[in-house]
C-alpha positions as CSV (number, residue, x, y, z in Angstrom):
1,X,83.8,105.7,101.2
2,X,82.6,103.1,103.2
3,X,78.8,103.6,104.6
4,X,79.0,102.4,108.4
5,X,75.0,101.9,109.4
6,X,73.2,102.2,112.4
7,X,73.3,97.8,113.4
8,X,74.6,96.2,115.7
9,X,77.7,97.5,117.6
10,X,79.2,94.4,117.4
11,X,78.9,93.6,113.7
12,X,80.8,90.4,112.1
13,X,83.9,90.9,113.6
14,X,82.8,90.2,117.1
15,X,84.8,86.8,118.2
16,X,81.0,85.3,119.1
17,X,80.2,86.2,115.3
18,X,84.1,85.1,113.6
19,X,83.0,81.6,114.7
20,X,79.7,81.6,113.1
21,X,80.6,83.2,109.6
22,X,83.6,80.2,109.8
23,X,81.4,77.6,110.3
24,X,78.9,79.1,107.5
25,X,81.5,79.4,104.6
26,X,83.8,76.5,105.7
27,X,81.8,74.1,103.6
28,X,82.2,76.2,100.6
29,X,86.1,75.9,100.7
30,X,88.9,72.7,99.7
31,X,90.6,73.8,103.1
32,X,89.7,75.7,106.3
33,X,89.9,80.1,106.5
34,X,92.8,81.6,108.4
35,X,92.0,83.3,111.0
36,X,93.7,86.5,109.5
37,X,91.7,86.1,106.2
38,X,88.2,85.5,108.1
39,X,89.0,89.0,110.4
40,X,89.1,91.1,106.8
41,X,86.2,89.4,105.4
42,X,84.3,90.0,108.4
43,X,85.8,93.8,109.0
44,X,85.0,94.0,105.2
45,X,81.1,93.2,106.0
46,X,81.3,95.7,108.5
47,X,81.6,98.2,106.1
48,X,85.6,99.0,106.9
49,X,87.7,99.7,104.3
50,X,90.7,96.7,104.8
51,X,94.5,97.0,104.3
52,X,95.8,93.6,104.9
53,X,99.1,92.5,104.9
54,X,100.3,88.5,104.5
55,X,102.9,86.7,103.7
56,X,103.9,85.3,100.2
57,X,101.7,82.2,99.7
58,X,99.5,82.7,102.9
59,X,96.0,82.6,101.2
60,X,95.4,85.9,100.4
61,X,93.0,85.2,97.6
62,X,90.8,83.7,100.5
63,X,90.1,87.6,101.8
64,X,88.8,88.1,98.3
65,X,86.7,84.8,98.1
66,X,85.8,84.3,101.2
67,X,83.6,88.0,100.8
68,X,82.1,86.6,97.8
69,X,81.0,83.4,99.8
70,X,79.9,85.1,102.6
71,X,77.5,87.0,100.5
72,X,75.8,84.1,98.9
73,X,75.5,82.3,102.5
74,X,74.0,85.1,104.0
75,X,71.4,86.1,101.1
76,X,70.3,82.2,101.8
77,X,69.7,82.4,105.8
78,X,66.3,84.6,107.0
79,X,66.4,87.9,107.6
80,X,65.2,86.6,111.6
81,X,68.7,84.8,111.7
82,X,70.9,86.3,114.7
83,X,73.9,86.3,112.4
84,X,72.4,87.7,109.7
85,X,70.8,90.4,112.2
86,X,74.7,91.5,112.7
87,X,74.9,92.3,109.5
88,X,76.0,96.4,110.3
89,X,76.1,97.8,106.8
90,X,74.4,98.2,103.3
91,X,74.1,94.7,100.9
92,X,72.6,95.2,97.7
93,X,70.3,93.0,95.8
94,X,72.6,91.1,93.5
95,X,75.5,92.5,94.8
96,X,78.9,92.9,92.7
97,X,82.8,92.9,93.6
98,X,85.0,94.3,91.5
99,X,88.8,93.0,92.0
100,X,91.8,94.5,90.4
101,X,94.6,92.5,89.7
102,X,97.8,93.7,88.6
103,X,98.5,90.7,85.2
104,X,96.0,89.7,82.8
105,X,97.2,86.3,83.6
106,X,96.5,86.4,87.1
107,X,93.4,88.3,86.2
108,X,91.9,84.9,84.2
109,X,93.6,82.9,86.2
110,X,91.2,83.9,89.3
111,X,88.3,84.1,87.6
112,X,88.3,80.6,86.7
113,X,88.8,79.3,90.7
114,X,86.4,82.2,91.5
115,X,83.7,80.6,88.7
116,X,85.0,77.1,90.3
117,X,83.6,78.5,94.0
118,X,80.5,78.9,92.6
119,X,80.9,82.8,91.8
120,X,80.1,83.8,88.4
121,X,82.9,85.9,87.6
122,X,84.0,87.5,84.6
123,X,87.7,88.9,83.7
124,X,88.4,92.1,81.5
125,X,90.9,92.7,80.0
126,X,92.2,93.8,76.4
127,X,93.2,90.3,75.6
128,X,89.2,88.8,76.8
129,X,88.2,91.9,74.8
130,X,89.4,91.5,71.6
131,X,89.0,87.5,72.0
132,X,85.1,87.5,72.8
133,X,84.8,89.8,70.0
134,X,86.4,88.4,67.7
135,X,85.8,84.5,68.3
136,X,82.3,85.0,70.2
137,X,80.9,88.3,68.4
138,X,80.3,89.4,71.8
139,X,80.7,92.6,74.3
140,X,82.0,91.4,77.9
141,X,80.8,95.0,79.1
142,X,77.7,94.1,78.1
143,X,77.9,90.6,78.9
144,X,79.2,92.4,82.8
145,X,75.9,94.2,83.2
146,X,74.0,90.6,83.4
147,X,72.6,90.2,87.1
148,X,74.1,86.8,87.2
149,X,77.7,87.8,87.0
150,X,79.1,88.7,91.0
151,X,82.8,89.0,90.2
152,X,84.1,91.5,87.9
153,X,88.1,90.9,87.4
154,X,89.8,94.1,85.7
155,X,93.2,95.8,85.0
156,X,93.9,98.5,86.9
157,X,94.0,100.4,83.4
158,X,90.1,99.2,82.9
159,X,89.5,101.4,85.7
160,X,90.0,104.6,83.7
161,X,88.7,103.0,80.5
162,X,85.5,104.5,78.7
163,X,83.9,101.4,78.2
164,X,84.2,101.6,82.6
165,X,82.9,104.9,83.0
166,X,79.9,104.2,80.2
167,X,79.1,101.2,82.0
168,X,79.2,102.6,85.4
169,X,76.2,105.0,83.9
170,X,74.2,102.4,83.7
171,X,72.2,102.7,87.4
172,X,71.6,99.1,88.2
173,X,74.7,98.6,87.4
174,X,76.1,101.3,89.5
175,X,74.2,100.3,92.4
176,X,74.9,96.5,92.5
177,X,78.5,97.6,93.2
178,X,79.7,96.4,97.1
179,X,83.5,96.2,96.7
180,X,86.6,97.2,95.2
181,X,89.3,95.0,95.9
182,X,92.5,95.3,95.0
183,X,95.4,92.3,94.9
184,X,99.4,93.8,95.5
185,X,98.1,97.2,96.8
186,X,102.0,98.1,97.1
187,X,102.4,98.4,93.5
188,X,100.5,101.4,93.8
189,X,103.8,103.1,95.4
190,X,106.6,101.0,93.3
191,X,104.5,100.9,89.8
192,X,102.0,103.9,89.8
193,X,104.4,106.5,91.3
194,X,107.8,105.8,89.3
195,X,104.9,105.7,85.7
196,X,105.7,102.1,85.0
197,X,102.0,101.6,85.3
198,X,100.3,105.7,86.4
199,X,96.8,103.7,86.1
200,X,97.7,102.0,90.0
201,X,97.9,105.7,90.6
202,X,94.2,106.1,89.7
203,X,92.7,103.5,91.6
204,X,91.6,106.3,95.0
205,X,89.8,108.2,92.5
206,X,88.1,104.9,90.8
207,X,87.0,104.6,93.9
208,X,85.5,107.9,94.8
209,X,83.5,107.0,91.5
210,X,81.5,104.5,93.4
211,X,78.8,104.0,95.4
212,X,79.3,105.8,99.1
213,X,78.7,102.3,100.5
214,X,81.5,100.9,98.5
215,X,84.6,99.1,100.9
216,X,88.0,98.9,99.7
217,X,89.8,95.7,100.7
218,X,93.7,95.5,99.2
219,X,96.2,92.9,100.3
220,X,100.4,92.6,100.0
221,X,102.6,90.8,101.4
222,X,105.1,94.0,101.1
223,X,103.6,96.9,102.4
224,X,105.7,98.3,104.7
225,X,104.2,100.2,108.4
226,X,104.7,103.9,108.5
227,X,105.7,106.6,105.7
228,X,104.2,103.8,102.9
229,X,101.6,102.6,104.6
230,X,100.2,106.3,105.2
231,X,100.6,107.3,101.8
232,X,98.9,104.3,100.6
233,X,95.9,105.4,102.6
234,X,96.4,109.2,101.4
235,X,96.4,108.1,98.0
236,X,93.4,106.3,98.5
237,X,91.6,108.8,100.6
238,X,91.0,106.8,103.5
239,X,89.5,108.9,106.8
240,X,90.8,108.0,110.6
241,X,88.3,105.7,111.8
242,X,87.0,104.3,108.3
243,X,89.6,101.6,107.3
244,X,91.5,98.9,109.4
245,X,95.1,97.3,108.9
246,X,95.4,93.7,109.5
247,X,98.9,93.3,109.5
248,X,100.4,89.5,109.5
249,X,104.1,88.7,109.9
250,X,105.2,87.8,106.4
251,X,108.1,86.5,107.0
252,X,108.6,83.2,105.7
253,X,110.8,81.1,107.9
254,X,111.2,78.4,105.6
255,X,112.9,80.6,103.0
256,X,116.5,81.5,103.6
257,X,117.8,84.9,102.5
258,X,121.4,85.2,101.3
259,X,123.4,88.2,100.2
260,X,126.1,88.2,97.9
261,X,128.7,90.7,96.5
262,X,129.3,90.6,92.9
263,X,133.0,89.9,91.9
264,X,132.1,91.6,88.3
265,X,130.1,94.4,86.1
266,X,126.7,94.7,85.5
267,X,127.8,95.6,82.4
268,X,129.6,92.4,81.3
269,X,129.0,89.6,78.9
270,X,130.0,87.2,81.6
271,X,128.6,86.4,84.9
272,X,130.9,83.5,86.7
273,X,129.5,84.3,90.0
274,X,126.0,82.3,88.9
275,X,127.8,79.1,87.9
276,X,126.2,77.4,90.7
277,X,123.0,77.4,89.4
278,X,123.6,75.4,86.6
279,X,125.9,73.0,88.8
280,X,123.1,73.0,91.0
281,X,120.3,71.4,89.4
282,X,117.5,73.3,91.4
283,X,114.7,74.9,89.5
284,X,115.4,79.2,89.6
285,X,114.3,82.5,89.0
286,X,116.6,85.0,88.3
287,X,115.3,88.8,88.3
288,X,117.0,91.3,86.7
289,X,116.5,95.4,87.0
290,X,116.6,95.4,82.9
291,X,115.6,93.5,79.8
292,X,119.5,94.3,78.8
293,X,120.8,92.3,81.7
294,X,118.6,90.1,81.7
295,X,119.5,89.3,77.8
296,X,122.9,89.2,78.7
297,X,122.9,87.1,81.8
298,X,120.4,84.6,79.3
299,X,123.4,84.3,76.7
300,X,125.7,83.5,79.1
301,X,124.2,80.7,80.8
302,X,122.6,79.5,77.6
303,X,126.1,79.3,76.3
304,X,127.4,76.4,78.6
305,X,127.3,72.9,77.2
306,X,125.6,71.4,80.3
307,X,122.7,73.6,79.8
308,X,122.4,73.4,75.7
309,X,122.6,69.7,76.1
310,X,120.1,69.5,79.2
311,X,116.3,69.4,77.6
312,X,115.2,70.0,81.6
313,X,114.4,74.1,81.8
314,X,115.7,74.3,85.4
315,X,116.3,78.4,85.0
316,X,114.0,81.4,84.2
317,X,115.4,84.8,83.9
318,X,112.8,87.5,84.1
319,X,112.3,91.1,84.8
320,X,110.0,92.5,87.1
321,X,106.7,91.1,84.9
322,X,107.1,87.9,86.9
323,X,107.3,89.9,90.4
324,X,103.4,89.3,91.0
325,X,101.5,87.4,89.7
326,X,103.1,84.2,89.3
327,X,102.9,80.5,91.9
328,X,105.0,78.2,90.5
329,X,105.1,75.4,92.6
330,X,108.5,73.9,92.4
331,X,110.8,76.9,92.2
332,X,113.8,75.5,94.8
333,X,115.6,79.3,93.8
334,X,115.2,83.1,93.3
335,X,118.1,85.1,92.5
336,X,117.8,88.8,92.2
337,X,120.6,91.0,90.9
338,X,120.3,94.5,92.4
339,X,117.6,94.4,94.1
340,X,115.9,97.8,94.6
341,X,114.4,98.0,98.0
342,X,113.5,95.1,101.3
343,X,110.0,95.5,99.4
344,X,111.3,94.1,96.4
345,X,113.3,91.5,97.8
346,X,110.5,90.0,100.0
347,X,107.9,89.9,96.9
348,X,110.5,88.6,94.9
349,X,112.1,85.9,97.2
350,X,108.4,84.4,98.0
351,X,108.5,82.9,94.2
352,X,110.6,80.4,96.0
353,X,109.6,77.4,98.1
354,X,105.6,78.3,97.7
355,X,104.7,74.5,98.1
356,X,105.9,71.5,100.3
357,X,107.8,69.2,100.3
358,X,111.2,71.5,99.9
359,X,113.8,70.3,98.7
360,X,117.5,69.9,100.6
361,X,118.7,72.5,101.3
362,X,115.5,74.5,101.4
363,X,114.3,77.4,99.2
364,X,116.9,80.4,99.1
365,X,116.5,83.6,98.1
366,X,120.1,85.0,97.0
367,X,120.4,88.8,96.6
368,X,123.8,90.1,94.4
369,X,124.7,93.4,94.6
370,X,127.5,95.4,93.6
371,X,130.8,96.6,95.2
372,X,129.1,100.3,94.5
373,X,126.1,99.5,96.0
374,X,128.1,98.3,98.8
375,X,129.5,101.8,99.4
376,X,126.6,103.6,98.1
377,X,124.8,101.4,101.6
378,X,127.9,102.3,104.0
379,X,127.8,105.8,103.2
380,X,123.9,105.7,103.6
381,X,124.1,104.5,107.0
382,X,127.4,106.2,108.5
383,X,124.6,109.9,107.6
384,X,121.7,108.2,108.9
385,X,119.6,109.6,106.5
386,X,118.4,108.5,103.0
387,X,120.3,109.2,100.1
388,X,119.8,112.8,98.7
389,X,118.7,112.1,95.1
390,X,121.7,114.1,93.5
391,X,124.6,112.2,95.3
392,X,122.6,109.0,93.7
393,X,122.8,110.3,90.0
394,X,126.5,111.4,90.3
395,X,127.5,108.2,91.7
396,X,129.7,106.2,89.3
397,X,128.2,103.2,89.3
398,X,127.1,101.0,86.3
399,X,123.7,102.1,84.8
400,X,121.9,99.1,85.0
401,X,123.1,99.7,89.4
402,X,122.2,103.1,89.1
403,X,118.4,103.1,91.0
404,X,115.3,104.8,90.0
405,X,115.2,107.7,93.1
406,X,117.5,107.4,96.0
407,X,118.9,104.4,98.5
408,X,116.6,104.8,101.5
409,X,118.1,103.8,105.2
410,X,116.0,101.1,105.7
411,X,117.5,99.1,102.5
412,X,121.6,100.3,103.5
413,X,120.4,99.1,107.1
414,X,119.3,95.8,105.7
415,X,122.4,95.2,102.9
416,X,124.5,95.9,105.5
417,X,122.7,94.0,108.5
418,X,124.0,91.3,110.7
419,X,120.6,89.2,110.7
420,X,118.7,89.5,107.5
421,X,115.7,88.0,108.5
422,X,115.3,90.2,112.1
423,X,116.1,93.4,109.6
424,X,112.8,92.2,107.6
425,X,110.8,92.1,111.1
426,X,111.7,95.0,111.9
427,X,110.9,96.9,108.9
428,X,107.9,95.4,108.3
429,X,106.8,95.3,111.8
430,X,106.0,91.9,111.8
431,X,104.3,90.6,114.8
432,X,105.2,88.5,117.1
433,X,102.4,86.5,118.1
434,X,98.7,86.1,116.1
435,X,94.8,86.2,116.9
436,X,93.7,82.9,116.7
437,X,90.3,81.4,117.0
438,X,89.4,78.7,119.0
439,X,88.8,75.3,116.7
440,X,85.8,74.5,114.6
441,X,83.7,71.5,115.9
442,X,84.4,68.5,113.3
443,X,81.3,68.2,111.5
444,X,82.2,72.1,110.7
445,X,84.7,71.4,108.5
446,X,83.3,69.5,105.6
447,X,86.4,69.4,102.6
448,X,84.4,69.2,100.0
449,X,82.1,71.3,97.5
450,X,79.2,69.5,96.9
451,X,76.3,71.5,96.8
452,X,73.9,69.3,97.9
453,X,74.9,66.1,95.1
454,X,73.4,63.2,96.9
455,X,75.9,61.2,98.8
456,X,74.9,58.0,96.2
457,X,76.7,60.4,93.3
458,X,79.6,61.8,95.0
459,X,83.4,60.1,94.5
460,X,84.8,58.0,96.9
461,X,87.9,58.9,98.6
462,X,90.0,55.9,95.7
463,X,88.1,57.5,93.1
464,X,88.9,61.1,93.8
465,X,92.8,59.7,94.2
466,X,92.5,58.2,91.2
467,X,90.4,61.0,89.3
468,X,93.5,63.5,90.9
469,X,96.2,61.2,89.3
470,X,94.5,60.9,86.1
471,X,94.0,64.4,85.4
472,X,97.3,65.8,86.3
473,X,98.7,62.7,84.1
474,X,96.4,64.5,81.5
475,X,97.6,68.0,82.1
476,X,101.1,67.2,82.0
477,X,100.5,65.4,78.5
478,X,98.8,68.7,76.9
479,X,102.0,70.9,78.6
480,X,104.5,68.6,77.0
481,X,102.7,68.4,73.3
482,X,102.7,72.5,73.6
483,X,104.8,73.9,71.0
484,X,103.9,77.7,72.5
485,X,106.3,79.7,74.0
486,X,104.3,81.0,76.4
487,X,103.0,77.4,77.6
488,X,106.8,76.0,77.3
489,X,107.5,78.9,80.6
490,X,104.6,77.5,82.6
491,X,104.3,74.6,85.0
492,X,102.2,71.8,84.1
493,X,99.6,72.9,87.1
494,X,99.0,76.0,85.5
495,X,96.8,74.3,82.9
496,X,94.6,72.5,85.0
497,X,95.3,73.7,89.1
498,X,95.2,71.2,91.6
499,X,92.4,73.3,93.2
500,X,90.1,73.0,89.8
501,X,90.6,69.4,89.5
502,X,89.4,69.2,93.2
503,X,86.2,71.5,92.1
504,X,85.7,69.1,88.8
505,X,86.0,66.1,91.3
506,X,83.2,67.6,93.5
507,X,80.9,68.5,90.4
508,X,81.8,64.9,88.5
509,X,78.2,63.7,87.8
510,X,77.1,67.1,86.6
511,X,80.0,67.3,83.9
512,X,78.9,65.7,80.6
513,X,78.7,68.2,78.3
514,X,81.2,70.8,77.1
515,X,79.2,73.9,78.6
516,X,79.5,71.9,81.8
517,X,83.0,72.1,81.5
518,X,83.9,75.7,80.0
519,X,84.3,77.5,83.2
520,X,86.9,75.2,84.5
521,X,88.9,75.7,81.2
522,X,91.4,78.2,81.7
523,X,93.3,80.8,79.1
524,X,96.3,78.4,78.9
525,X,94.0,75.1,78.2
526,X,91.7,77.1,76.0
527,X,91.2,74.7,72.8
528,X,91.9,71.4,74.7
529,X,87.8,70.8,76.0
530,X,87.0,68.1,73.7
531,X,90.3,66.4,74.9
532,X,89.5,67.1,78.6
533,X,85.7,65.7,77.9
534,X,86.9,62.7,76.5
535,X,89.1,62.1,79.3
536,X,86.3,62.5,81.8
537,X,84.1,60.3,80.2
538,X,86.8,57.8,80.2
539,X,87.2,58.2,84.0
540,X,83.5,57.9,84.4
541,X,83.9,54.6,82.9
542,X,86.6,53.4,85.0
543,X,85.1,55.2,88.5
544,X,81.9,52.3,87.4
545,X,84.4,49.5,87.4
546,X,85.6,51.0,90.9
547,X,82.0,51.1,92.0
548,X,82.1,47.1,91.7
549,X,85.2,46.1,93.1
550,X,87.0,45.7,90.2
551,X,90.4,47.1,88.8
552,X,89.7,50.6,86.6
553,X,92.9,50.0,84.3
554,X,92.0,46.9,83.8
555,X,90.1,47.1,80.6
């Protein structure tokens, strides 16, 4: 539980206090802290236990980082500072976040933009297991009990692992521990209870495991107010008065939401109702409730001449693996087929449209259901009541439509509703109107990490355009010599993220060497550092030409 000290009344959170930890992170960051995110880091260092809910692509990770960073800033000011006198809970020496994230993609993915911040983080999972033992004849839970190390990224099944509990023996270890954070805390309902994944299940009693002073910080974008939101706070034996919700709207206005009755089977080898999205030309996701539709809907559209003969990928058909997890920049589409509840539509349709520009129209998210689901809604809503479990397994419907419980009201109210996107407020109780803060003075908002590289050494604005163009050039030329599957399904930008490049641009004179590179180099660039040296040394050439006025390509 969280340990709530006797300091100041006001603590972090106070407005007076918002302003100041804003001003002492800012620099630290490629782009200023919403207001939303700096309220939970701040309610965080109060020693609250934070539920926060935000949309799909609204910065999130920031709650997570921004903790981290606020950390290290305040371990640097005197213990006379006023700020730091606010400070209303227990810190540690060396203190040690440990973040649970539901993919081991994800999971290495963050590490390397946390290590990019300037936190030394380390990710666990069976994959970094078996490959530092077997390529680096090392132990990463030994390598986690170094003092240096601030992050600790983990599966939620690491949690409940031996190597976890023999570690957590270990008392400097133990006592090092601040957080436990937790990204998608909804899955703990839609994954842990239905025993997709029991470990989500498991993650209160991790934290009972830990230290008393220990805060709890998970964020969604789907966690709906109410019966879910209190059992999420049962399960993770949360106490009135110790934990705070931070609820943003997540709806995303951009995104248009667009329900569609199916004019065939589930069970069918064809599917003419998604023509359009090969006539269409716009990049899509298409999620299916089972690797056997999913399969079938992927021979049909593979079987249509203007796809075969098109070497563009412009669709991806996936399961629920890619509901979290996953921002790919230039998805146009999401289509899900059956969706199972307003939950899983919202996490779903936020693949879509994650980055301006859009394209015209904008991103959609298209929802098929059934004819039976149809009725299945109808009769939901002329009881006014959820569906009793029974009628649900007697209805004939097609398997693959048949849904893993009962149809609540709240999803027949929203299949069946007028206004999709007022049926979403309401159910998630989005607000209205936001807490903002009042603006940073401009020298507060430096866009760069720097740490302190004298202003002789650092890129000009030409060479960091330059350096940006170059190295996505570079990153696209590594994603289309890839002959792996696995890289084939990616974007380019998740080799080399426009954020990293940023952080390489900041750190340019310090990287010469390959360990000066290694902890920008992600899972999917792995075995690529020579290559990426190479190129840096080439830019550094060509930023010298810059620095004299002449052409760099010009050689």
């Amino acid at each position: 539980m969280s340990d709530l000290s006797d300091g100041s009344p006001l603590g972090l959170s106070a407005r007076d206090n918002l302003v100041k930890v804003r001003q002492l992170i800012r620099p630290r960051f490629h782009h200023d802290i919403h207001d939303y995110a700096l309220e939970a880091i701040c309610k965080a260092m109060d020693g609250f236990h934070v539920i926060s809910v935000v949309k799909t692509g609204g910065g999130k990770t920031t709650i997570f980082s921004g903790f981290m960073v606020l950390l290290q800033e305040l371990e640097k000011l005197r213990d006379s500072d006023n700020l730091k006198q606010c400070v209303c809970r227990h810190i540690p020496n060396n203190p040690l976040c440990i973040i649970v994230y539901p993919t081991k993609g994800l999971e290495e993915e963050m590490a390397d933009i946390f290590n990019a911040l300037g936190i030394p983080s380390l990710a666990i999972n069976e994959d970094t297991i078996r490959e530092a033992r077997t390529f680096h004849k090392t132990d990463l839970w030994t390598q986690a009990l170094d003092l240096k190390v601030r992050c600790l990224l983990l599966s939620p099944e690491q949690l409940t692992s031996k190597s976890f509990t023999t570690t957590l023996s270990n008392s400097l270890f133990y006592s090092r521990i601040i957080a436990l954070n937790v990204d998608e805390i909804h899955l703990i309902l839609s994954w842990g209870a239905t025993g997709f994944r029991k470990s989500f299940r498991d993650i209160g009693n991790a934290l009972m495991r830990l230290p008393r002073w220990t805060t709890f910080t998970g964020v969604t974008a789907t966690l709906a107010s109410g019966a879910d939101s209190q059992k999420i706070t049962q399960i993770l034996g949360f106490r009135s008065g110790s934990f705070v919700f931070t609820r943003r709207s997540n709806e995303r206005p951009e995104l248009q939401f667009i329900f569609r009755t199916l004019r065939h089977g589930l069970q069918k080898w064809l599917f003419p109702d998604l023509d359009w999205i090969l006539d269409g030309r716009r990049k899509t996701i298409i999620y299916c409730r089972t690797i056997s539709l999913a399969f079938r809907i992927f021979v049909y559209i593979t079987s249509r001449d203007m796809f075969v003969n098109d070497s563009d990928c412009q669709v991806m058909i996936t399961t629920d693996a890619l509901k979290v997890g996953n921002d790919f920049p230039n998805i146009d589409d999401v289509v899900v087929i059956d969706p199972e509840d307003p939950s899983d539509i919202l996490q779903k349709g936020g693949r879509a449209g994650r980055r301006p520009p859009y394209s015209t129209p904008g991103p959609c998210c298209i929802c098929y259901f059934t004819e039976a689901t149809i009725s299945r809604a109808k009769a939901v809503l002329k009881a006014g009541k959820d569906e009793n479990s029974a009628v649900a397994e007697q209805s004939k419907v097609d398997s693959d439509s048949i849904r893993k419980g009962r149809m609540t009201l709240s999803m027949a109210h929203l299949i069946l509703a007028r206004c999709i996107n007022a049926e979403i407020n309401s159910h998630f109780s989005n607000p209205v109107a936001d807490f903002t803060l009042p603006r940073l003075p401009r020298e507060a908002a430096s866009t760069r990490l720097t740490f302190g590289i004298p202003m002789a050494d650092r890129l000009t604005d030409k060479m960091r355009t330059y350096g940006f163009k170059t190295l996505k050039a570079f990153r696209y030329k590594i994603w289309d010599a890839s002959t792996s599957p696995q890289i084939e399904m990616l974007p380019p930008a998740a080799l080399l993220p426009d954020s990293t490049i940023g952080s390489m641009l900041d750190q340019f004179v310090k990287l010469k060497a390959l360990e000066d590179i290694s902890s920008y180099v992600n899972c999917f660039l792995s075995g690529h550092e020579e290559e990426l040296l190479d190129q840096l040394q080439l830019l550094r050439v060509k930023f010298n030409r810059m620095k004299i006025g002449l052409d760099p390509d010009e050689m």
